[in-house]
C-alpha positions in Angstrom: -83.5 154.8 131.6 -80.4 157.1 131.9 -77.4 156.1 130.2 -74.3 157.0 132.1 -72.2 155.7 130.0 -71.8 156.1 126.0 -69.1 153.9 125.8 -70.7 151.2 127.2 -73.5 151.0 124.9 -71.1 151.5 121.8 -69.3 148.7 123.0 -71.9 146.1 122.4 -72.8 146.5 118.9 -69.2 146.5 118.1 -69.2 143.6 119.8 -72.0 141.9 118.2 -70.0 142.7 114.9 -67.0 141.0 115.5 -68.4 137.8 116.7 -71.0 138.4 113.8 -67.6 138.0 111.5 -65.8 135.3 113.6 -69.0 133.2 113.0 -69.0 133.4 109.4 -65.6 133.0 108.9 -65.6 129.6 110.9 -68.8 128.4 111.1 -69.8 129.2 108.0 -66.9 129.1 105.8 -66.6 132.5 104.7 -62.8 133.2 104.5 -62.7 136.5 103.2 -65.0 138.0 105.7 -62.0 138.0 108.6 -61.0 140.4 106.1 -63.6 143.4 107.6 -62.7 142.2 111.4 -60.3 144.8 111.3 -62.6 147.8 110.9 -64.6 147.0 114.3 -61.6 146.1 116.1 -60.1 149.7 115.4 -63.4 151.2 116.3 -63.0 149.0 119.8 -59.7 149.9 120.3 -60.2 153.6 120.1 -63.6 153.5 122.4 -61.2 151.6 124.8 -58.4 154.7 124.5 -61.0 157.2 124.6 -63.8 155.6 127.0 -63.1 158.1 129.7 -63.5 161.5 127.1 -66.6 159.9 125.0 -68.1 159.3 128.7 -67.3 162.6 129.9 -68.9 164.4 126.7 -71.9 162.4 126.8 -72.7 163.3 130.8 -71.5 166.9 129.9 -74.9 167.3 127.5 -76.9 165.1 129.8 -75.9 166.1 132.9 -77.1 164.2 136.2 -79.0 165.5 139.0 -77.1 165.5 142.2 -78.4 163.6 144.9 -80.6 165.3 147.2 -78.6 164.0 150.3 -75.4 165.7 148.5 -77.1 168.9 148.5 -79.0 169.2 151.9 -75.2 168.5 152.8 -73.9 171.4 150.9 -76.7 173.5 151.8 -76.1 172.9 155.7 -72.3 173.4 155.6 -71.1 175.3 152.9 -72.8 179.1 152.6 -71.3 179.7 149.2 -73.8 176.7 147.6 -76.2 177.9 149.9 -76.2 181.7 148.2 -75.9 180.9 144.7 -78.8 181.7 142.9 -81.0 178.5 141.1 -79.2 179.1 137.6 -75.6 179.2 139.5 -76.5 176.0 141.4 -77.6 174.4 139.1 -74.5 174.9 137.0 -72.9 174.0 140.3 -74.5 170.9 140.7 -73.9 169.7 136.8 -70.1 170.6 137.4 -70.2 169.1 141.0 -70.9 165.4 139.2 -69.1 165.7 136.4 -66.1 166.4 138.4 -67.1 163.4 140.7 -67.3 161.7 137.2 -64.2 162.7 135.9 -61.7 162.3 138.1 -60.6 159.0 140.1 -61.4 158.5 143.7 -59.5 156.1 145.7 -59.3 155.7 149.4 -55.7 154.5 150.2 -54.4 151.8 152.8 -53.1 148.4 152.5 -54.9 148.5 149.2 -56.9 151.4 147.2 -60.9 151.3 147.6 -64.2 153.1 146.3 -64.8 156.4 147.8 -68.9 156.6 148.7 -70.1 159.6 146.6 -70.8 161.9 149.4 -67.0 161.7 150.6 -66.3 162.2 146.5 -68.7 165.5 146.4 -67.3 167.0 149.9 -63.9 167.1 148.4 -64.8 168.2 144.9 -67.0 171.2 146.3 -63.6 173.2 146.7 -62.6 172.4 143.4 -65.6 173.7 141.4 -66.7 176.9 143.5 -62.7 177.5 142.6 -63.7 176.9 139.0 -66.9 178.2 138.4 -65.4 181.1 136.0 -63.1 178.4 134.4 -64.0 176.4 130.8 -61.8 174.0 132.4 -63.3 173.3 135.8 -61.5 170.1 136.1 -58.2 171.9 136.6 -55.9 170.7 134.2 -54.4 167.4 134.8 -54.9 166.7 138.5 -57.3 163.5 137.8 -56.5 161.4 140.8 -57.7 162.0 144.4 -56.6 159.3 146.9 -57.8 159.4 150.9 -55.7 158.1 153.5 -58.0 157.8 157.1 -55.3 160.0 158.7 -51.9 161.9 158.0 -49.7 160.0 156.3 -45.8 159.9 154.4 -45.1 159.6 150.3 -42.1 159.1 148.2 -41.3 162.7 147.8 -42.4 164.2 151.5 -41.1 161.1 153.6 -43.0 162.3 157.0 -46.7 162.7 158.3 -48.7 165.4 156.7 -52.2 166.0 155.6 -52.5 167.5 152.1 -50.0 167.1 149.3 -50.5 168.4 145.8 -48.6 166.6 143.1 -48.9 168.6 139.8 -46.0 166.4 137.8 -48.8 163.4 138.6 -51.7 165.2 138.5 -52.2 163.9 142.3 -53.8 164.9 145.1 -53.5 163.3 148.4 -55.6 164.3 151.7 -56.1 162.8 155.1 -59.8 162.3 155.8 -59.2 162.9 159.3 -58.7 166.5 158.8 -60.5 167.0 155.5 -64.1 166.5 157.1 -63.5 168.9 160.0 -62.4 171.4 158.3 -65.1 171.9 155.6 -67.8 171.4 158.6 -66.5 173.7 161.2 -63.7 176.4 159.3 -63.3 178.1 162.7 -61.8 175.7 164.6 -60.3 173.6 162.0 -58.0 174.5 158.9 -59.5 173.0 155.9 -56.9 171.5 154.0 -58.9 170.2 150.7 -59.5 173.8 149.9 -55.7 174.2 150.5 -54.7 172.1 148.4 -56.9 172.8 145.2 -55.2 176.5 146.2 -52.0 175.4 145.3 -52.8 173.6 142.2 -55.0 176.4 140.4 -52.0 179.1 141.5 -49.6 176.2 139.3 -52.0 175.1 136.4 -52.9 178.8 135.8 -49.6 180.4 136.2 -50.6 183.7 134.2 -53.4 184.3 136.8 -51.8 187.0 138.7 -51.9 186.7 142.8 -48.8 188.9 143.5 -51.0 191.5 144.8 -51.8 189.5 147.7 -48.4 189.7 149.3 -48.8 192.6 151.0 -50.7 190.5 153.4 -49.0 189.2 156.7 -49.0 186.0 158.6 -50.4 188.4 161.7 -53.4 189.8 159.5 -54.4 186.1 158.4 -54.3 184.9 162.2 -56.9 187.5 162.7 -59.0 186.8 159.4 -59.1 183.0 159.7 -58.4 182.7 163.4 -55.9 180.2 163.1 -52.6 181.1 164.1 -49.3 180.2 161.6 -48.1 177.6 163.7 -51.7 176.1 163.9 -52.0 175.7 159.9 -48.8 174.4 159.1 -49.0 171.9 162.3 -52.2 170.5 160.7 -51.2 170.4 157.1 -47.7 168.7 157.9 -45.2 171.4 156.6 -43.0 173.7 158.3 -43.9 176.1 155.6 -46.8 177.2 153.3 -47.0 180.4 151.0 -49.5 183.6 152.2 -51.7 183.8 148.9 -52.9 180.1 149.2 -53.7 180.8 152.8 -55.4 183.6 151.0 -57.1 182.3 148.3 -58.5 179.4 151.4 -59.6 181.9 153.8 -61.5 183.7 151.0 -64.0 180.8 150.0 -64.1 179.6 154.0 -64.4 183.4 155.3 -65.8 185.1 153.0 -67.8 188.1 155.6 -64.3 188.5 157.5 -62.2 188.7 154.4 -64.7 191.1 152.6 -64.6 193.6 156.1 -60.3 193.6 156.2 -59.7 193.5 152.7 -62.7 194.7 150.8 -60.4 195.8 147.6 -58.3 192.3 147.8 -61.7 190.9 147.8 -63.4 192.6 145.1 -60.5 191.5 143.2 -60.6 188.2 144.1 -64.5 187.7 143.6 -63.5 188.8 140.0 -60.6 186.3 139.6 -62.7 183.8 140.4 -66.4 183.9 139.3 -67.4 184.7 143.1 -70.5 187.5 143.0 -72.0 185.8 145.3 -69.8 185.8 148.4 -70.8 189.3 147.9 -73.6 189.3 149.7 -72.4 186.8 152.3 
C-alpha cells in the first residue's frame, strides 16, 4: 500500500501515546504519569506545524506515478512532454505531482471547492517545464492556485480579467474559461496560465537576467505568436503587459517559430531554462 502521507501515520502512534497516558493517569491512578503528556503533545504540535513539509519530503523520495490519463493528455497537447526523453519525463512527471501535491487548488465562486486532478496537472504543466533547471521547482512562495469558471474582479484589480499573479500572497488566480483553450489550441487562443507563471519566475528570480529580450517589438511577437497586442491584453484583462513575458510564453507555446526568428534569443533562452529539448522541436 502506498503511503501518501507521513504525517498521517506519525499521527496515530502519537496518538495512541497520549491517550495511553490520560488512561493511566485517570483510570488507573497514576498521577505522575500526566507528567510525560507533554513530550507527545510537542511532538503533535510540531507534525501539525510541519505536516505540509514532512508530507512533501516523504512524496519527494517516493514519488508517485502520474496517472496515465494525465499523460496521454500531455502527450496529445503539449509537444514539449511529448519530446522529452524517458529520463526527463520521468523527472517531469515526479515534479508534475509533487507540484500538484504541494501547492493548494481551489476552484472559486460563492464558496472555494476541490479542483479534479487533471484541471490541477493542466495548470501546473507550465509551471514545471518553466522549472525543470530549478532546485526549487515550486517557485518560491506562490502556493495557492484558485480557478474562477470565467474572468473575474479582486481587491487590488477591481475589473474583469483572466490571470493575476499575486507575489505579496503567493497567489495565482486564472479563469478556466480561457486557461483550457489556450493550452489546447496556442494559435488561436493566448494561454494565459503560462503568462502568468511568466511573471512570477521573472519576480521570484530577480537576478535571472531577461533584459536582452527587449530588443524585441510588439510587431515581431504579432508575427511569432500570431496574436496581435490588442488581442493578448483583451484576453488577459489589462491594458498593458511587459514584452519579455510575452516572450518567455511564446517560447514554451512556439517553440519551431521562435527558434526560426530568433535563434540566438532562443539558444539563450533554452539555456536559462533547462529547455534542450525544444531544440529539436
Amino acid at each position: 500500500m502506498r503511503i501518501h502521507s507521513l504525517s498521517r501515520i506519525l499521527s496515530l502512534p502519537i496518538a495512541l501515546t497520549i491517550l495511553g497516558i490520560l488512561y493511566l493517569s485517570y483510570e488507573l491512578g497514576y498521577q505522575g504519569a500526566m507528567i510525560w503528556i507533554l513530550v507527545p503533545l510537542v511532538i503533535a504540535t510540531a507534525v501539525v506545524i510541519f505536516q505540509g513539509q514532512i508530507d512533501f519530503w516523504w512524496n519527494e523520495r517516493n514519488p508517485v506515478e502520474l496517472d496515465p490519463p494525465i499523460s496521454a493528455w500531455l502527450k496529445k497537447y503539449d509537444p514539449y512532454y511529448k519530446s522529452l526523453h524517458p529520463d526527463q519525463r520521468q523527472k517531469y512527471d515526479n515534479r508534475l505531482v509533487m507540484y500538484m501535491h504541494g501547492r493548494a487548488f481551489a476552484s472559486v465562486g460563492s464558496e472555494h471547492h476541490a479542483v479534479p486532478d487533471d484541471i490541477q496537472a493542466i495548470v501546473a504543466s507550465n509551471a514545471v517545464k518553466m522549472m525543470m533547471s530549478k532546485k526549487d521547482y515550486l517557485l518560491g512562495d506562490m502556493d495557492r492556485v484558485y480557478l474562477y469558471k470565467h474572468p473575474f474582479p479582486t481587491p487590488r484589480y477591481q475589473f474583469l480579467h483572466t490571470v493575476e499573479t499575486d507575489i505579496e500572497d503567493g497567489v495565482f488566480i486564472f479563469s478556466l474559461e480561457h486557461l483550457i483553450p489556450g493550452m489546447i489550441n496556442p494559435e488561436e487562443h493566448y494561454n494565459i496560465a503560462m503568462h502568468g507563471y511568466a511573471e512570477a519566475f521573472q519576480r521570484v528570480f530577480p537576478k535571472e537576467d531577461f533584459t536582452y529580450l527587449d530588443h524585441i517589438t510588439w510587431e515581431q511577437l504579432e508575427e511569432l505568436g500570431h496574436h496581435s497586442q490588442d488581442k493578448i491584453l483583451k484576453t488577459i484583462g489589462f491594458n498593458k503587459t511587459d514584452i519579455p513575458t510575452v516572450v518567455i510564453n511564446y517560447f514554451f507555446t512556439h517553440p519551431r517559430r521562435f527558434n526560426s526568428m530568433f535563434p540566438d534569443v532562443f539558444d539563450r533562452l533554452v539555456r536559462q531554462f533547462g529547455a534542450d529539448q525544444l531544440s529539436l522541436l
